[in-house]
C-alpha positions as CSV (number, residue, x, y, z in Angstrom):
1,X,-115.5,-168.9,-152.0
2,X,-118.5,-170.9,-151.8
3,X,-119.0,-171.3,-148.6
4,X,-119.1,-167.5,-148.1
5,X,-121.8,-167.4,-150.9
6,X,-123.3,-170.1,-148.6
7,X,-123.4,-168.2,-145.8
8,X,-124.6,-164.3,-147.3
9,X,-127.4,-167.1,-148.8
10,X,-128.5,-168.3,-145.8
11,X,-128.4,-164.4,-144.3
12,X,-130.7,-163.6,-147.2
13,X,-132.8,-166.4,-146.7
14,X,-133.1,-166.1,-142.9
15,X,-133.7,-162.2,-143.3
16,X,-136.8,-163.1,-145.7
17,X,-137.9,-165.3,-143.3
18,X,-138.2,-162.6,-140.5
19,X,-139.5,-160.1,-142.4
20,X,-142.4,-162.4,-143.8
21,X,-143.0,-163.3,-140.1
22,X,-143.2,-159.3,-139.2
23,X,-145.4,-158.5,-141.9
24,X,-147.6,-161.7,-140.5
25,X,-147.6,-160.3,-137.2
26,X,-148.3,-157.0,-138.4
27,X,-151.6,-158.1,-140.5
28,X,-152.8,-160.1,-136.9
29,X,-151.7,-157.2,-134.8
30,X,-153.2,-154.4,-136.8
31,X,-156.4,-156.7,-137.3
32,X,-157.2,-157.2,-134.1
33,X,-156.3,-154.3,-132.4
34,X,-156.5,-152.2,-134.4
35,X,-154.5,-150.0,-137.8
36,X,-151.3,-148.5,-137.6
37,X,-150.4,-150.3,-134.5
38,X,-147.4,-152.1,-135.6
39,X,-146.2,-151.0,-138.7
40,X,-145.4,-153.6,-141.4
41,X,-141.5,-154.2,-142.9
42,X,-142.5,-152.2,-146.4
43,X,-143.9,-149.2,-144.1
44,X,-140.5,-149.2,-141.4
45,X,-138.2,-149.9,-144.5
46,X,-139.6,-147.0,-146.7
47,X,-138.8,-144.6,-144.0
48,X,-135.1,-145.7,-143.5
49,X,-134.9,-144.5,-146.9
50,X,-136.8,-141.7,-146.5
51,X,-134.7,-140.8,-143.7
52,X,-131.5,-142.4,-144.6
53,X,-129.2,-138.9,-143.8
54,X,-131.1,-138.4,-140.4
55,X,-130.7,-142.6,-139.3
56,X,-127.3,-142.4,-140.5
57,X,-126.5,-139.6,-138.1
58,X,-128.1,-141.3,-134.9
59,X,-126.6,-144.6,-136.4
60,X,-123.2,-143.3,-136.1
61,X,-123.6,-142.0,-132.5
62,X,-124.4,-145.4,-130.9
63,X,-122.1,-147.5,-132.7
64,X,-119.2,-145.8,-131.4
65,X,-120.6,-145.4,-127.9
66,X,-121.2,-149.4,-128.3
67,X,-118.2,-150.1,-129.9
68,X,-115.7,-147.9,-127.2
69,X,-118.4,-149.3,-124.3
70,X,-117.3,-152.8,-125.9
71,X,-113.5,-152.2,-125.9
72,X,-113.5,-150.5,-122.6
73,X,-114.9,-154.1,-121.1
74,X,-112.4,-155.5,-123.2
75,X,-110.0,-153.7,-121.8
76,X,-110.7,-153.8,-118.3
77,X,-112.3,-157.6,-118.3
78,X,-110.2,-159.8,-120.0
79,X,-107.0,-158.8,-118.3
80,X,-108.6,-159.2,-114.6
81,X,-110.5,-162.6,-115.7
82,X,-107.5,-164.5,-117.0
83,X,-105.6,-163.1,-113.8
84,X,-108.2,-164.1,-111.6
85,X,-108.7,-167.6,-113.3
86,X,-104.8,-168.3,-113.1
87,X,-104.3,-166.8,-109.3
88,X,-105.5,-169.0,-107.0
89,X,-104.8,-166.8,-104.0
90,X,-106.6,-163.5,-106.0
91,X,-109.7,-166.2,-107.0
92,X,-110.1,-166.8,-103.5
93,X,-110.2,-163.0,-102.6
94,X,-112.2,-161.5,-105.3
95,X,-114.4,-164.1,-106.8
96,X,-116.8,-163.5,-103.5
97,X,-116.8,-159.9,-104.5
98,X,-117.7,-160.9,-108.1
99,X,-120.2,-163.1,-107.2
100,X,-122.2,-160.4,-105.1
101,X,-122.0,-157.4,-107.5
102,X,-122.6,-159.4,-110.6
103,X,-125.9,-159.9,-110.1
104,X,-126.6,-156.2,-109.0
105,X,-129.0,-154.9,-111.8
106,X,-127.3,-152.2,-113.7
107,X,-130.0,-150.9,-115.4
108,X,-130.6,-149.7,-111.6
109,X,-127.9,-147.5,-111.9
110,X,-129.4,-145.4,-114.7
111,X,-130.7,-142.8,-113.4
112,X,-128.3,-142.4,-110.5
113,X,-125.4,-142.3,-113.2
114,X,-127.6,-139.4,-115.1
115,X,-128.0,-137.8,-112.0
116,X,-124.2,-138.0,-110.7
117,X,-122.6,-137.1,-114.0
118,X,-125.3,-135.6,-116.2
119,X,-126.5,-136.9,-119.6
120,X,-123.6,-136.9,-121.8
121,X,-122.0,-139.6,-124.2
122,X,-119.6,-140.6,-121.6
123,X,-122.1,-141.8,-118.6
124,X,-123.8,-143.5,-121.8
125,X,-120.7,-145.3,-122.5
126,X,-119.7,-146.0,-119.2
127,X,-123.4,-147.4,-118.2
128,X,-122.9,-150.2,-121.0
129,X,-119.2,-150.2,-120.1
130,X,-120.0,-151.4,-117.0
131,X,-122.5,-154.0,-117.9
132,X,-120.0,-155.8,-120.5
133,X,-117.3,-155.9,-118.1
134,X,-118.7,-157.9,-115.5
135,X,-120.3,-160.3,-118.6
136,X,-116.4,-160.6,-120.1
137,X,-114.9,-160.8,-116.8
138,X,-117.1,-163.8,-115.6
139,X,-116.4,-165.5,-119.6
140,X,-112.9,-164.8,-118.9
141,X,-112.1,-166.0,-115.1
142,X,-114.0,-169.1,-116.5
143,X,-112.3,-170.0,-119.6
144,X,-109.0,-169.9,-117.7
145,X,-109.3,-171.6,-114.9
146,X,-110.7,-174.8,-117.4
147,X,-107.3,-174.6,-119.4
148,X,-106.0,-178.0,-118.8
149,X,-103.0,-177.7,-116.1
150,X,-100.9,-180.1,-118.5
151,X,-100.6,-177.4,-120.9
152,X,-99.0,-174.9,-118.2
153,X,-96.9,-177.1,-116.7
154,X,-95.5,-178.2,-120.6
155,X,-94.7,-175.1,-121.3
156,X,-93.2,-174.0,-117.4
157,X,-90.9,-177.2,-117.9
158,X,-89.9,-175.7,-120.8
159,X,-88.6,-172.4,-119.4
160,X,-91.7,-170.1,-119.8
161,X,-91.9,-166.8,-117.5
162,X,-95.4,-166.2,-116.1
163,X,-95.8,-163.3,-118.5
164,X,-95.1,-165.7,-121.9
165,X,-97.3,-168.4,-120.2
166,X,-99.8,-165.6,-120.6
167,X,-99.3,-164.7,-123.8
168,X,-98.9,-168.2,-125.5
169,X,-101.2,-170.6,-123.4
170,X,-103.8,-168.9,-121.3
171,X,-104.9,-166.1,-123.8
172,X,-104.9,-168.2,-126.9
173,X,-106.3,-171.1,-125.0
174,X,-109.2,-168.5,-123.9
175,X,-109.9,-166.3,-126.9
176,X,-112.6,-168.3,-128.5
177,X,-115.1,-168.0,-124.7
178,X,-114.2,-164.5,-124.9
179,X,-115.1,-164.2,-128.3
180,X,-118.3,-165.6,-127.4
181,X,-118.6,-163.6,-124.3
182,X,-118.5,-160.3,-126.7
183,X,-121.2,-161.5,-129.1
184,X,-123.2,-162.6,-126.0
185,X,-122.2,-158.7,-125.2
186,X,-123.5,-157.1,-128.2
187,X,-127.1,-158.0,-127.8
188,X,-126.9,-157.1,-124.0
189,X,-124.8,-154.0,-125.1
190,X,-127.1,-152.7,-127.4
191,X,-130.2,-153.2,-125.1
192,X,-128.8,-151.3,-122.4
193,X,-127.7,-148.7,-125.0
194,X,-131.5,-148.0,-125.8
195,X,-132.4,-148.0,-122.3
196,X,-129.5,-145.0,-121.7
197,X,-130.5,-143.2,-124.8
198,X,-134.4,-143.1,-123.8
199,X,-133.2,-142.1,-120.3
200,X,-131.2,-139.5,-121.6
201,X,-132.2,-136.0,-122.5
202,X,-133.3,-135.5,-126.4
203,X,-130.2,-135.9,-128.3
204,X,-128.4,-138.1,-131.2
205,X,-128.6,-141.7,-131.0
206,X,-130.8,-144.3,-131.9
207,X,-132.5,-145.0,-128.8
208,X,-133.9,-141.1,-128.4
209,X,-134.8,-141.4,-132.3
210,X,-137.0,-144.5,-131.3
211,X,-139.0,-143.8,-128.4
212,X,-139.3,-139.7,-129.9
213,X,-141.2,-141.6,-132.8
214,X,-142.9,-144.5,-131.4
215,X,-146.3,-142.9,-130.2
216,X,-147.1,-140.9,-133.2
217,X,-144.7,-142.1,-135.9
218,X,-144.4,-145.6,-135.3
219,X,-143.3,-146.5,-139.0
220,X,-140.1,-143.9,-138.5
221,X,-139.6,-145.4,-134.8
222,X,-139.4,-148.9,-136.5
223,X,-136.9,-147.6,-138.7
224,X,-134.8,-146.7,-135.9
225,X,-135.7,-150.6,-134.6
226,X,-134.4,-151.8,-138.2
227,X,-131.1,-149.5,-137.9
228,X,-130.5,-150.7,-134.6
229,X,-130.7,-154.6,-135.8
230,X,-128.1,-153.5,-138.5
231,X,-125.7,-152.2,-135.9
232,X,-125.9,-155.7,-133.9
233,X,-125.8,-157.2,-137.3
234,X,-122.7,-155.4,-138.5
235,X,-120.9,-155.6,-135.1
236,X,-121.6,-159.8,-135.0
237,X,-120.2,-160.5,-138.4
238,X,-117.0,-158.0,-137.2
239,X,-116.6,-160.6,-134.2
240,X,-117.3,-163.6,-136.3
241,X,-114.8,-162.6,-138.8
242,X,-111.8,-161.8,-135.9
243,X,-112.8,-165.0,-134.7
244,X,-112.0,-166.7,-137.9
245,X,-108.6,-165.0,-138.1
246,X,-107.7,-165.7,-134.7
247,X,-108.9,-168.2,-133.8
248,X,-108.2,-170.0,-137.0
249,X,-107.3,-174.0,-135.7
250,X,-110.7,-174.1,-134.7
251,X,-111.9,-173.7,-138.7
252,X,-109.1,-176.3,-139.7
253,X,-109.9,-178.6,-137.0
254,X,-113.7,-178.9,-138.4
255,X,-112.6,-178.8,-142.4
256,X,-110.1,-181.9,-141.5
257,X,-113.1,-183.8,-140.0
């Protein structure tokens, strides 16, 4: 109990912070460039509750394009790492191929996806889909090919199939780098979800709420900037907190030091 007051104590605390820095920034900005440029935390704040209804509806729309985006990877990545990182003979084959596309840009692929399959929520998905995969596939491949090879051949010795050395050693063994991976993933996911959503043609979601805003109504667009920090907020406590229940010898190894 107290150290969850600890912790929403230190979120309130750190908030403050930032938002004492913003308005700092805003005072210098706005000073020397100029009012109105960048609005200041009372201003952006004020409009979310000014337009709490119309936030909530754009709010909505991206977290469960990020969120199905997210569990698509999920889906997709974690499965192929651990296989990859386990299969020496697959490793050899498709790590090459890895190594070449990962690096590909995929914002690149924007406006080619737009083009190929038109605007909809599902290329939006599927751009930040594809992004988080190659991210949780690369976390995953990694994390099990460090699993210590004493631990396999413990529990082979002891009659394990391939599938139940799986399932007990080499996902357990890599949930918490996966876990990481994914909150490494939300920031990246929700930055490629703007750039989709800006790309897109005018239609729910924060990112098309932002940049429709941010030339003229700048204090409404940093509204949107403020919902879109509580999303990435929201989703990173959700991970911290399945972390913590599956993850949980990790929190008893540290409270029996």
């Amino acid at each position: 109990m107290r150290s969850g007051m600890n912790r929403v104590l230190i979120y309130v605390v750190s908030i403050c912070a930032l938002l004492f820095a913003w308005e700092m920034a805003s005072i210098a900005v706005n000073t020397l460039s100029g009012p109105g440029l960048l609005p200041g935390p009372f201003n952006a704040l004020s409009q979310v509750v000014k337009n709490a209804a119309e936030l909530q509806h754009h709010f909505l729309a991206s977290a469960w394009r990020l969120i199905l985006a997210i569990l698509i990877a999920l889906g997709t990545g974690v499965p192929l790492g651990l296989v990859i990182g386990r299969e020496p003979r697959l490793d050899r084959f498709l790590s090459p191929i890895i190594y070449i596309t990962y690096p590909i840009p995929q914002v690149a692929l924007v406006l080619f996806l737009f083009v190929v399959f038109g605007t909809g929520s599902g290329t939006k998905v599927a751009m930040v889909a594809l992004v988080l995969f190659f991210q949780i596939l690369v976390s995953a491949r990694g994390a099990a090919k460090n699993i210590p090879e004493e631990h396999i051949i413990s529990v082979r010795a002891a009659g394990a199939s391939r599938w139940q050395i799986y399932r007990h050693v080499v996902f357990p063994a890599s949930l918490p780098d996966i876990l990481t991976s994914v909150r490494v993933s939300i920031g990246l996911g929700i930055a490629f979800l703007y750039i989709a959503e800006t790309n897109a043609a005018l239609g729910t979601g924060l990112g098309g709420y932002i940049n429709k805003h941010m030339l003229f109504q700048r204090d409404r667009a940093f509204a949107g900037i403020i919902a879109l920090a509580l999303l990435g907020l929201i989703l990173y406590l959700a991970v911290d907190g399945l972390e913590r229940l599956l993850c949980r010898w990790k929190y008893v190894a540290r409270r029996s030091r």
